[in-house]
C-alpha positions in Angstrom: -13.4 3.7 -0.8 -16.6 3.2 -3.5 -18.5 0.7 -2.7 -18.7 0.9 0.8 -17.7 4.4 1.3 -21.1 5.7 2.9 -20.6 3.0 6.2 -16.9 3.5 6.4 -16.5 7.3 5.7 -19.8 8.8 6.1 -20.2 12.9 5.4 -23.5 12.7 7.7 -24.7 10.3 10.3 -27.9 10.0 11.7 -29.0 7.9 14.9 -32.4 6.7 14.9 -33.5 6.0 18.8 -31.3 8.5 20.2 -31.2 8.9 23.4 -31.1 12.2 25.8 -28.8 9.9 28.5 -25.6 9.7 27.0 -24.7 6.8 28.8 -27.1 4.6 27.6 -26.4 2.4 24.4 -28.3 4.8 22.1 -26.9 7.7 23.7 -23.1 6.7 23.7 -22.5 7.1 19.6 -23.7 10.5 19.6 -21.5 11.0 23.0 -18.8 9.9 21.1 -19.2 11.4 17.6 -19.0 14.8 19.8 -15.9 14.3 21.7 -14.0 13.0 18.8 -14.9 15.4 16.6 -16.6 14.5 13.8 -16.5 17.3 11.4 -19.6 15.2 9.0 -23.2 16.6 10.0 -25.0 14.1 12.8 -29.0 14.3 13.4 -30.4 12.6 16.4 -33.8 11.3 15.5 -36.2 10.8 18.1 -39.6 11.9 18.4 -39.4 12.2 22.8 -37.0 14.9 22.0 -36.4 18.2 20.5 -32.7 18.8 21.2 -30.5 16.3 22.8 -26.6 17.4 23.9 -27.9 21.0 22.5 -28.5 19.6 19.0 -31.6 19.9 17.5 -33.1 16.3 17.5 -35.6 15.0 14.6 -39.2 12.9 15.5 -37.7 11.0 11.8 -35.8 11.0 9.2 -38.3 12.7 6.5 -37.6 16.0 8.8 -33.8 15.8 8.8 -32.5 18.9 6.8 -29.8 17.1 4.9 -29.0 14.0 2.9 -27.7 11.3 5.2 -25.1 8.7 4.3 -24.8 6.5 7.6 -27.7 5.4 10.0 -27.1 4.2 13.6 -30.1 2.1 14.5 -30.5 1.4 18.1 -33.8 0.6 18.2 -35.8 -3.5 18.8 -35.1 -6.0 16.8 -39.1 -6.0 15.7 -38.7 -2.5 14.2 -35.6 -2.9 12.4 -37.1 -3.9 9.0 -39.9 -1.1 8.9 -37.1 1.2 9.4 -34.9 -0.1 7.0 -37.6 0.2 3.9 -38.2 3.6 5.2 -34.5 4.7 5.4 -34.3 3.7 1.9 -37.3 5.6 1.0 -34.9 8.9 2.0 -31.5 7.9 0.5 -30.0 6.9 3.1 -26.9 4.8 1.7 -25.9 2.4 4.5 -26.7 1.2 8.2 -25.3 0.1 11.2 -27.6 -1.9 12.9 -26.5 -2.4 17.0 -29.6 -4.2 17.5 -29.7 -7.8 18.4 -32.6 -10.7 18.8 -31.6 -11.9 15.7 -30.0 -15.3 14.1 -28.3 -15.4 17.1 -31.0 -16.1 19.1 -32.3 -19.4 17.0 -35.2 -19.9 14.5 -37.2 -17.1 15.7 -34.6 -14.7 15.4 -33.2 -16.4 12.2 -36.6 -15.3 10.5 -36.7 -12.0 11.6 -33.2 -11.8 10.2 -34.0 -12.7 6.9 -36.8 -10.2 7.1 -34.5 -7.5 7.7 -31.8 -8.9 4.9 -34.5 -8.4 2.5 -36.0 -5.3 3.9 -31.9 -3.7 3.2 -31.8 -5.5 -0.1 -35.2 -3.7 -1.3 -34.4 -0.7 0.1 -30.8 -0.4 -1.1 -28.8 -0.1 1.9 -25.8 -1.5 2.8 -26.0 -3.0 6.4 -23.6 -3.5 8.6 -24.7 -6.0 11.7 -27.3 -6.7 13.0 -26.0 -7.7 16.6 -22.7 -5.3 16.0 -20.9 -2.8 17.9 -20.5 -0.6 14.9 -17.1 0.4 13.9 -14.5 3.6 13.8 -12.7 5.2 11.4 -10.0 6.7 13.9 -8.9 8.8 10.6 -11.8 11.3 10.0 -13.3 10.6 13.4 -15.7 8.6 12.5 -17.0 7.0 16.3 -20.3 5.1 14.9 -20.0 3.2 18.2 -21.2 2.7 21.2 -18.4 0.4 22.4 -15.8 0.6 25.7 -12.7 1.3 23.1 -14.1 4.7 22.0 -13.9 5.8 25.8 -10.2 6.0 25.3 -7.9 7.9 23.1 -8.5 6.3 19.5 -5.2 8.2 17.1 -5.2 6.9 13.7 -2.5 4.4 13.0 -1.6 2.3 10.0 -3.6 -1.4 11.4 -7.2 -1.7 10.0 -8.8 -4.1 12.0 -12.1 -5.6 11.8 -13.8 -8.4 13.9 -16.4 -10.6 14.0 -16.9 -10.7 17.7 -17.9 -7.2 19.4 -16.3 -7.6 22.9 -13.7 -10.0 21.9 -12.5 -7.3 19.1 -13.0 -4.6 21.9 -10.5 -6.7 24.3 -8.0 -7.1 21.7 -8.7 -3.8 20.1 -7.7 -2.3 23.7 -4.6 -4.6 23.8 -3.3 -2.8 20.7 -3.8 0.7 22.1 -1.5 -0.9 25.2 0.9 -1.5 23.1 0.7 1.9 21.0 -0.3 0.1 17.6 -2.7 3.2 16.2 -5.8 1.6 14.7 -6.9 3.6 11.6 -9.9 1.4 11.8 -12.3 -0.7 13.8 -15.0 -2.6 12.8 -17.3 -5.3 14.0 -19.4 -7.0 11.4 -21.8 -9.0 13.9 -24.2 -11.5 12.0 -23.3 -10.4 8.6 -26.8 -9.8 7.3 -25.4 -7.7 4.5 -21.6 -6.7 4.3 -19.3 -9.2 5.5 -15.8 -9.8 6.8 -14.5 -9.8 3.3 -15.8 -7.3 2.0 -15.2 -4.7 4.6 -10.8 -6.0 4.9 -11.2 -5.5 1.1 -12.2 -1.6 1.7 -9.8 -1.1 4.5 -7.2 -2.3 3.0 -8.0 -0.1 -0.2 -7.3 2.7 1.9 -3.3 4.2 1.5 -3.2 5.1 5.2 -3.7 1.4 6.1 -0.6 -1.0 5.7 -0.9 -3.6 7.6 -4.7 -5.8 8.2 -5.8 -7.9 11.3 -8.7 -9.9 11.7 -11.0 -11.9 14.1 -13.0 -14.7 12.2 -15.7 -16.9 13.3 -16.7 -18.4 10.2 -17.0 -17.4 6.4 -19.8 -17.6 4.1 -17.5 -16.8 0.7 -14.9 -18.2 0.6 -14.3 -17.1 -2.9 -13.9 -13.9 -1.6 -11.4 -14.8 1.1 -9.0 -15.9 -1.9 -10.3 -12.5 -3.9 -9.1 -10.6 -0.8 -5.6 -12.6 -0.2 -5.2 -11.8 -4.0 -5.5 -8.1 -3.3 -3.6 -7.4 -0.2 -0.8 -9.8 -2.0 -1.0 -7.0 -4.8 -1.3 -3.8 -2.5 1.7 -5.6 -0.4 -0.7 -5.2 2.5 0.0 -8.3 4.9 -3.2 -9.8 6.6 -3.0 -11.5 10.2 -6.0 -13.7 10.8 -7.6 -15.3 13.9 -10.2 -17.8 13.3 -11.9 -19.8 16.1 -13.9 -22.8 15.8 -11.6 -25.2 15.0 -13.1 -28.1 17.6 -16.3 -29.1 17.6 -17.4 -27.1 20.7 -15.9 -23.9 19.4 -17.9 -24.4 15.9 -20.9 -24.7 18.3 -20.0 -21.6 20.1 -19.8 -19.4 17.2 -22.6 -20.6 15.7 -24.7 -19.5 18.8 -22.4 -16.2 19.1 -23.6 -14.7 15.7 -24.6 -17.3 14.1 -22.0 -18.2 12.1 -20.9 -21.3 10.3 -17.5 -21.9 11.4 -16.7 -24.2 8.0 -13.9 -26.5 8.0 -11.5 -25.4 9.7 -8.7 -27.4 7.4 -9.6 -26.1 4.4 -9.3 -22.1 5.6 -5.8 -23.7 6.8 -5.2 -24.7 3.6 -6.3 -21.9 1.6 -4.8 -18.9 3.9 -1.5 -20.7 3.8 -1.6 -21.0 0.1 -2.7 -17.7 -0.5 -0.4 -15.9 1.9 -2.6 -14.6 4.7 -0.5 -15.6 8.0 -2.9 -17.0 10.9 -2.5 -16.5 14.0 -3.1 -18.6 17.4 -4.5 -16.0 19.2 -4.8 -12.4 20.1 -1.6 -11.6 21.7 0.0 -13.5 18.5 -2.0 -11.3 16.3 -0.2 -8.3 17.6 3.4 -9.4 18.1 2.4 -10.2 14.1 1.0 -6.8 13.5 3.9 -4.8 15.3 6.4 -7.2 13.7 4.9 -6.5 10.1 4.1 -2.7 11.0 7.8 -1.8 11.9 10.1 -4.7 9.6 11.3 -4.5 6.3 10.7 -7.8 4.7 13.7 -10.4 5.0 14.9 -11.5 1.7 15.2 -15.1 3.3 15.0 -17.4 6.4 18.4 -17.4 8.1 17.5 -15.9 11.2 20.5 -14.3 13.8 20.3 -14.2 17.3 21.8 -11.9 19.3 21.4 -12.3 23.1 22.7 -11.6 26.6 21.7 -15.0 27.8 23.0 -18.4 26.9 19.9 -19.8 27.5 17.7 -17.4 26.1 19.7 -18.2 22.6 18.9 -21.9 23.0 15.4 -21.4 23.6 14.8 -19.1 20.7 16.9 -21.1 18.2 15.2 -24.5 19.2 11.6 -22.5 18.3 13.3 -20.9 15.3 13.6 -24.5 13.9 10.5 -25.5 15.2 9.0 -23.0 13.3 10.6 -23.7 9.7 13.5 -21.0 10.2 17.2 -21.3 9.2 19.8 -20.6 12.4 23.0 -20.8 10.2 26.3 -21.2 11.1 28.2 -17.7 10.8 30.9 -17.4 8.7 34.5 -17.4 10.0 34.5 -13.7 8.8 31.7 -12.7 11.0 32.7 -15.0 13.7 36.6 -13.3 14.0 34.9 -9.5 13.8 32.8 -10.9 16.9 35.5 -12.1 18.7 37.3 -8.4 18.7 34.3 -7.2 20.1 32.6 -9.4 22.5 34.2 -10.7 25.7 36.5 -14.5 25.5 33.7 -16.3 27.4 30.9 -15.4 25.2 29.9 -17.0 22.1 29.9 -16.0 18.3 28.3 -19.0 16.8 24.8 -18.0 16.5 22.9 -17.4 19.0 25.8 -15.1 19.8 25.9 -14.8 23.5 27.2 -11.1 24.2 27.1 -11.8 27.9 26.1 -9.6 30.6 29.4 -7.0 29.8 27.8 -5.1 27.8 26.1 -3.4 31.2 29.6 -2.2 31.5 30.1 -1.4 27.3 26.6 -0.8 26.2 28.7 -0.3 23.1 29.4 -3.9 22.0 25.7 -4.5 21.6 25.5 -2.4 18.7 28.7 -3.6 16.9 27.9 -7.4 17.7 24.4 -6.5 16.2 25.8 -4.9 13.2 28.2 -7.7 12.5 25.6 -10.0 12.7 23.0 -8.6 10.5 26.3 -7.9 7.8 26.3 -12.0 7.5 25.4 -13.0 4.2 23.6 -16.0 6.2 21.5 -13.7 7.8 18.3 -12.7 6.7 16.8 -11.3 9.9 17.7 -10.4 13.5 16.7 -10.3 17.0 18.3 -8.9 19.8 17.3 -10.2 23.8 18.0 -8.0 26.7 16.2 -8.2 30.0 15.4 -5.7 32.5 18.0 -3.0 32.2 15.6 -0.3 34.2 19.1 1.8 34.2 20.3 1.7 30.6 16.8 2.7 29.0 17.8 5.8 27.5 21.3 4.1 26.1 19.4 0.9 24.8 17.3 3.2 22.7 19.6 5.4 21.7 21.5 2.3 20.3 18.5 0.2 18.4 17.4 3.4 17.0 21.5 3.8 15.7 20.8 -0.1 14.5 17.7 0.6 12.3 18.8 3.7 10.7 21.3 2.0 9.2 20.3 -1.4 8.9 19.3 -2.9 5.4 17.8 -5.9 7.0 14.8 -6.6 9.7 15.6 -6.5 13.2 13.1 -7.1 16.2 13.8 -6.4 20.0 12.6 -8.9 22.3 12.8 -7.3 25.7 12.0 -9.1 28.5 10.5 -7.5 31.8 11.1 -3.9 29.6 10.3 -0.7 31.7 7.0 1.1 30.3 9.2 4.0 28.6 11.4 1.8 27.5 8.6 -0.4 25.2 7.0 3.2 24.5 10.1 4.9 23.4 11.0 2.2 21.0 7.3 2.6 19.7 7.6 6.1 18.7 10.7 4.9 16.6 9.0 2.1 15.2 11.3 -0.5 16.5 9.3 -3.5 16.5 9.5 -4.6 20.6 7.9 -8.3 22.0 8.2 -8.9 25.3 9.3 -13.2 25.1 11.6 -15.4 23.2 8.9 -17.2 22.1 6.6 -14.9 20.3 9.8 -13.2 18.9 10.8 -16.3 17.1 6.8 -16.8 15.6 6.3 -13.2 14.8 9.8 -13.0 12.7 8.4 -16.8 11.0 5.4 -15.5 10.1 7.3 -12.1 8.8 9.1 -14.5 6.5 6.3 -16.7 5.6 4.8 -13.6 4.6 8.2 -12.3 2.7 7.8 -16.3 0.3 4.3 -15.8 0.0 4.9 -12.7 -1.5 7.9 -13.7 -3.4 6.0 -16.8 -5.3 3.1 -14.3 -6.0 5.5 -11.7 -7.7 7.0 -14.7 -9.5 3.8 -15.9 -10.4 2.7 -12.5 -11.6 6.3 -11.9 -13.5 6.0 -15.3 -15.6 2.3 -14.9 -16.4 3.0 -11.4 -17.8 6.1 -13.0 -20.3 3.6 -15.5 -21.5 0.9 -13.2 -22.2 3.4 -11.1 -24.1 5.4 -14.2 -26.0 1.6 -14.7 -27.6 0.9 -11.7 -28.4 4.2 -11.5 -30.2 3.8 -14.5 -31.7 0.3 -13.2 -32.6 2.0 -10.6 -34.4 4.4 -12.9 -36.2 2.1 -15.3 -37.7 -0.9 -12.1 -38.1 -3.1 -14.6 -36.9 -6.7 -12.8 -36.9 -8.2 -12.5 -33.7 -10.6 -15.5 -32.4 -14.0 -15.5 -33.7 -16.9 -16.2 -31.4 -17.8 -20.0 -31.8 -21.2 -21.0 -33.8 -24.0 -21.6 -32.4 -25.5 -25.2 -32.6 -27.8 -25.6 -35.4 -26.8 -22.7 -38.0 
């Protein structure tokens, strides 16, 4: 973290408009900041109060006894500039401005937005917002916040996620948290005065602790830097799940009076994400069956995709979407096929799907042969397993996938229908990627392996650009050529 180290991770915070009732807007941050524990200095500024939650509180920031990195502004739209240009005035590095009344709000708002863009320009900090929730950095407890998410527990985890929609990004924040995918950060952007989408994926997914990005887009203004960004998670092998709304002319129109935001044309971000190996998803719940595919899975070294299943009809259902969806169902070789048929009963199937039938209730134990034969086919890239209900068998069915993964070279996702709450939990903590349909198995394992080509052309890109630069340096060498002079100038 450089650039945008002060808003992300902040060594002091200050929150100008504080407020004595913690329950309030301006009150909440500071709420938060103490539950969590935020081992940074934080300074309440307010001049209706002298100590607020038994912290001294400041009438402004020229009294605050230490240098301040981060300021929460809570305060009216019509006061943000002044106190921009004088948080500059006192070093303060960046913002994060909650207030709104802004572009969002039409022409009058638009001005007074540009007024405070300039105001932050002049003044040298970095804003984040206006119109935002703020963001948290769940690693060093940073909570600058005064969002529903931070009410709950908020571990660290290995998703960075940042949003351009505040409650939206709080609904699906609180999804993930459901489903036990740690966020090691949260942030919403709002209007984008100053630091944008981009550039604030770029910095989260600078950070080592973070492997896997998701975002929520409403529009782009750079779309140079979307392609700079794709470049840099391709090379930090950091995949990037995106949402982006706006695709019909009504939803352009609704995000441009949500934040203000140009929602572009919509096949062009298509056609660049695709390109550039970003995966897109449809929606939020996509987005995660995405993240908690790419947060748990190796990546498969091809398409061929085997299905495992208790359910005839749950095979056919998955292997019609898994061609659907550009992925390979092969055909499994007679090999694989005649180790099957030793282990699962006469009136299944071994073709693939393979249809284990509803005996393994009785031999929980020929799930996890028929799984490792299957995943031992040369055809087979990838694997998923469907199982439904078993309320009884939770402790045997984890015991087993945890068995499969240890030893498995290749990915493997559980789609387990109607699962028991321990049971999705339990294969969390192991991080055995679990979805709950047939369906969003099949799209989260294609987008896995769009993501696995995308990454493969870029390596092969980056492979045969390095020979060339090196077959002319050599031939350089051979011929001594001297290096290129700078061209004349036109008239000498």
């Amino acid at each position: 973290m450089n650039e945008l180290r002060p808003l992300l991770k902040p060594r002091s915070i200050a929150i100008l408009g504080a407020s004595a009732d913690l329950t309030k807007v301006n009150g909440r941050t500071l709420k938060f900041l103490l539950e969590k524990g935020y081992a940074g200095n934080i300074y309440p500024v307010n001049p209706k109060y002298q100590k607020i939650a038994g912290r001294p509180c400041y009438p402004d920031v020229a009294v605050v006894p230490g240098p301040i990195d981060l300021a929460i502004v809570a305060l009216p739209a019509r006061l943000v500039a002044a106190t921009l240009r004088d948080l500059g005035k006192h070093g303060v590095k960046a913002a994060v401005v909650f207030s709104s009344g802004f572009a969002e709000m039409g022409e009058e708002g638009r001005a007074l937005e540009q007024e405070l863009i300039a105001a932050a320009r002049e003044a040298s900090v970095r804003l984040c917002g206006p119109n935002c929730l703020g963001l948290i950095n769940a690693f060093d407890r940073v909570i600058a916040t005064f969002g529903q998410f931070a009410e709950g527990d908020t571990p660290p985890g290995p998703v960075g996620f940042v949003t351009q929609s505040g409650a939206f990004g709080t609904a699906i924040a609180a999804l993930a948290r459901r489903r036990d995918l740690g966020l090691g950060y949260f942030v919403n952007t709002g209007n984008e005065g100053d630091v944008d989408f981009v550039q604030v994926m770029r910095e989260v997914l600078a950070d080592p602790r973070i492997r896997v990005g998701a975002g929520y887009i409403e529009g782009l203004k750079d779309g140079r830097g979307l392609v700079d960004l794709a470049e840099a998670a391709l090379a930090a092998e950091k995949p990037l799940v995106l949402t982006k709304v706006g695709k019909s002319g009504a939803g352009a129109r609704a995000a441009a009076s949500h934040t203000g935001s140009l929602a572009g044309e919509d096949a062009v971000f298509d056609g660049v994400i695709r390109q550039m190996g970003l995966i897109r998803a449809r929606n939020e719940e996509h987005m995660l069956d995405l993240v908690e595919v790419f947060a748990c899975c190796k990546l498969p070294a091809g398409s061929g995709i085997g299905i495992i299943t208790q359910s005839g009809g749950a095979g056919v259902l998955m292997a019609d979407r898994a061609e659907e969806s550009g992925l390979n169902v092969p055909l499994l070789s007679a090999q694989t096929q005649e180790a099957l048929k030793a282990v699962i009963p006469g009136f299944g199937a071994t073709g693939n799907p393979v249809d284990i039938t509803g005996q393994f209730v009785a031999e929980p134990g020929l799930l996890r042969e028929s799984v490792r034969i299957v995943l031992c086919d040369p055809q087979v890239h990838v694997g998923i397993v469907w199982v439904q209900l078993m309320d009884a068998y939770v402790d045997a069915l984890v015991g087993i996938f945890e068995e499969i993964k240890a030893n498995a070279t290749k990915p493997l996702v559980v789609c387990w229908v109607a699962a028991p709450e321990t049971a999705l939990k339990a294969l969390h903590d192991r991080g055995i990627a679990v979805l709950r349909g047939a369906e969003p198995a099949v799209d989260a394992v294609a987008g896995l392996v769009r993501y696995a080509q995308a990454r493969g052309r870029w390596q092969a890109e980056q492979t045969a650009r390095a020979e060339l630069a090196r077959s002319v340096a050599e031939l350089k060498r051979v011929l001594r050529l001297p290096p290129p002079q700078p061209a004349p100038v036109q008239g000498e």
